[in-house]
DODRENBA-649649 format. One line per 8 residues: number of its first residue (from 1); for each residue x, y, z of C-alpha. Coordinates in pm, 1 decimal, decimal comma. Example, Ala and Ser with C-alpha at 12.3 -4.5 7.8 and 13.67 -1.06 7.14 Angstrom:
2
1) 1230,0:-450,0:780,0; 1367,0:-106,0:714,0
END
This chain:
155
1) 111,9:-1711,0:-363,6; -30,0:-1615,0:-16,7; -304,9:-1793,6:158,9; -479,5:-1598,7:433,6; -524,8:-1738,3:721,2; -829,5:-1589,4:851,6; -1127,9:-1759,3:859,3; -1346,5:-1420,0:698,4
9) -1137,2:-1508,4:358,1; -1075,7:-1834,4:209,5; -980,6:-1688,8:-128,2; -603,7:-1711,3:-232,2; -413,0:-1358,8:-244,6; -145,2:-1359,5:-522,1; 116,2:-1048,2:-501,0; 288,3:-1020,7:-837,7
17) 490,0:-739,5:-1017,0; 208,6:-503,8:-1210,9; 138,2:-559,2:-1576,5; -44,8:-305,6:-1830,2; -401,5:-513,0:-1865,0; -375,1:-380,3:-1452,4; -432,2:-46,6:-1545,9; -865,3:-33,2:-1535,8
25) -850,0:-215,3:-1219,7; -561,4:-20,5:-1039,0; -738,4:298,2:-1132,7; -1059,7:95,8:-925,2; -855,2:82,7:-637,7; -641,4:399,0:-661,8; -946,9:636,5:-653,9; -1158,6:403,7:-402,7
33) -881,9:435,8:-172,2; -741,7:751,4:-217,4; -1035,2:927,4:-148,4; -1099,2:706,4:180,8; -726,9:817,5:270,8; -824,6:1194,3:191,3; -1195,3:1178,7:431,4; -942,3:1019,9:691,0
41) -692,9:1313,7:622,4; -990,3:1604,2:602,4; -793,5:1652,3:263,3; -1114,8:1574,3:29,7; -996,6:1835,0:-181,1; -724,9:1758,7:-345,1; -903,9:1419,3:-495,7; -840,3:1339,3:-840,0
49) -920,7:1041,0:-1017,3; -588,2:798,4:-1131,1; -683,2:883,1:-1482,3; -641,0:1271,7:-1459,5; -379,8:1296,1:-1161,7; -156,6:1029,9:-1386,3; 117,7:1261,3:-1442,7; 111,6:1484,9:-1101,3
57) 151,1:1152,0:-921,1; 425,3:981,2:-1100,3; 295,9:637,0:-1011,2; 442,6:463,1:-1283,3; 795,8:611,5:-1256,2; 771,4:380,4:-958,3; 789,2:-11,4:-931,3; 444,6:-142,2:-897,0
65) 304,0:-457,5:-725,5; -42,8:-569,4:-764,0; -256,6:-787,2:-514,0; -473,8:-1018,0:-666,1; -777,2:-1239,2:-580,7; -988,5:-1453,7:-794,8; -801,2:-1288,2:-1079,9; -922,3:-934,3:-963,1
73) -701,8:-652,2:-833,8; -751,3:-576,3:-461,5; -484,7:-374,1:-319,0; -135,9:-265,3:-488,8; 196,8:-79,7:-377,7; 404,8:148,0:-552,2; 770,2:236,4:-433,3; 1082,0:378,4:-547,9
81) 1469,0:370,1:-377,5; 1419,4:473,4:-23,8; 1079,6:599,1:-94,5; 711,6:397,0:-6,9; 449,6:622,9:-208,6; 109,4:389,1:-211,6; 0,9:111,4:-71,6; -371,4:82,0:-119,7
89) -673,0:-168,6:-82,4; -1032,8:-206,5:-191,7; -1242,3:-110,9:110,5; -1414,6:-468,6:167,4; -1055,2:-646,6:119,1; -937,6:-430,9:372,6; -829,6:-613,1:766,3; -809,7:-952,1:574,0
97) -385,8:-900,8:596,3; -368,3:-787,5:215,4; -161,4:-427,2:332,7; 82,4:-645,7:463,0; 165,5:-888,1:231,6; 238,7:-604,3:-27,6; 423,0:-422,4:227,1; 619,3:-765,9:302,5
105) 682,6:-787,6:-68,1; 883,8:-456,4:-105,3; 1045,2:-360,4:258,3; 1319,0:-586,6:96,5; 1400,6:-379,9:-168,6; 1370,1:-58,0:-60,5; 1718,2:132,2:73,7; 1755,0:229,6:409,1
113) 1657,7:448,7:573,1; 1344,0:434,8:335,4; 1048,1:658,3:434,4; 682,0:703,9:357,8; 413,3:1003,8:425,8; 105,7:957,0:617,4; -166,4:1163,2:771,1; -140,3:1204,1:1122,4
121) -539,8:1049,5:1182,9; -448,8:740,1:973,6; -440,2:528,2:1213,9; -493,8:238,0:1072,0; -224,5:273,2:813,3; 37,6:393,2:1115,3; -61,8:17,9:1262,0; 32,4:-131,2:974,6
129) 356,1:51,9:909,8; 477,3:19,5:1298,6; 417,2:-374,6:1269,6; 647,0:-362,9:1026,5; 952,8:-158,1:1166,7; 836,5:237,2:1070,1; 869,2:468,2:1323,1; 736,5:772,8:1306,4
137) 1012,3:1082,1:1205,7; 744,6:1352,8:1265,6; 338,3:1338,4:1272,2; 331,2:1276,3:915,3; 628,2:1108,7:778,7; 754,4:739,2:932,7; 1090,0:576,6:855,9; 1266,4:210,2:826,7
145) 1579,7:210,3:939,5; 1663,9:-100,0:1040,8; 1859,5:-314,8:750,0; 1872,2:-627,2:969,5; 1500,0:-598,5:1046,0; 1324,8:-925,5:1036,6; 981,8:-916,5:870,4; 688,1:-937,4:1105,2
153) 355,7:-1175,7:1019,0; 134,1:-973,2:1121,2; -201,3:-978,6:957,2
END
């Protein structure tokens, strides 16, 4: 378990490996976020919900962690070999250090270099990835290179 240390949240974040009963409440967060990622990306368009983009998206051919608070799914990352595909948050849980915890949780298991895609005016989400180690490749696709890279606390 994770306690954050900010004052603005005093409930306890739990990141934990994703389990079927997830699936209403990652769907929540999927399409709340997504389409915050797509204003952000002027890419409104292609918005789908989790439920009919299932299959197009592949989520669950990936490995799937889940943030949690007061039993309710918050935020959630998804990645796969060298590859970060999601890493989403409910809007109000969002600045309160949740991204990085589940970003903490799998930059250990993903092979280097590992990369992820971004839109160029996601700024906040290129924060996030540089406090980590990801540099930027080109405007819309970072990379981790560094295998001895020591995790950052950043929140």
């Amino acid at each position: 378990m994770f306690q954050i240390d900010r004052l603005v949240m005093s409930e306890e974040v739990m990141i934990r490996k994703y389990k079927n009963m997830d699936y209403v409440q990652l769907c929540q967060v999927h399409d709340q976020a997504r389409m915050q990622e797509l204003i952000v990306g002027n890419a409104v368009d292609l918005y789908a919900p989790l439920e009919v983009a299932l299959y197009k998206e592949e989520l669950f051919s990936e490995t799937l962690y889940v943030a949690e608070v007061d039993k309710q799914v918050v935020g959630f990352v998804a990645f796969r070999e060298n590859e970060l595909g999601y890493i989403y948050v409910l809007n109000e849980f969002q600045g309160k250090g949740i991204g990085g915890k589940l970003l903490d949780t799998v930059i250990p298991y993903l092979e280097r270099p590992a990369f992820l895609e971004v839109f160029p005016t996601n700024i906040k989400a290129k924060r996030l990835y540089r406090s980590r180690g990801f540099v930027e490749e080109t405007k819309e696709k970072m990379i981790f290179a560094n295998c001895n890279n020591k995790l950052n606390t950043f929140s």
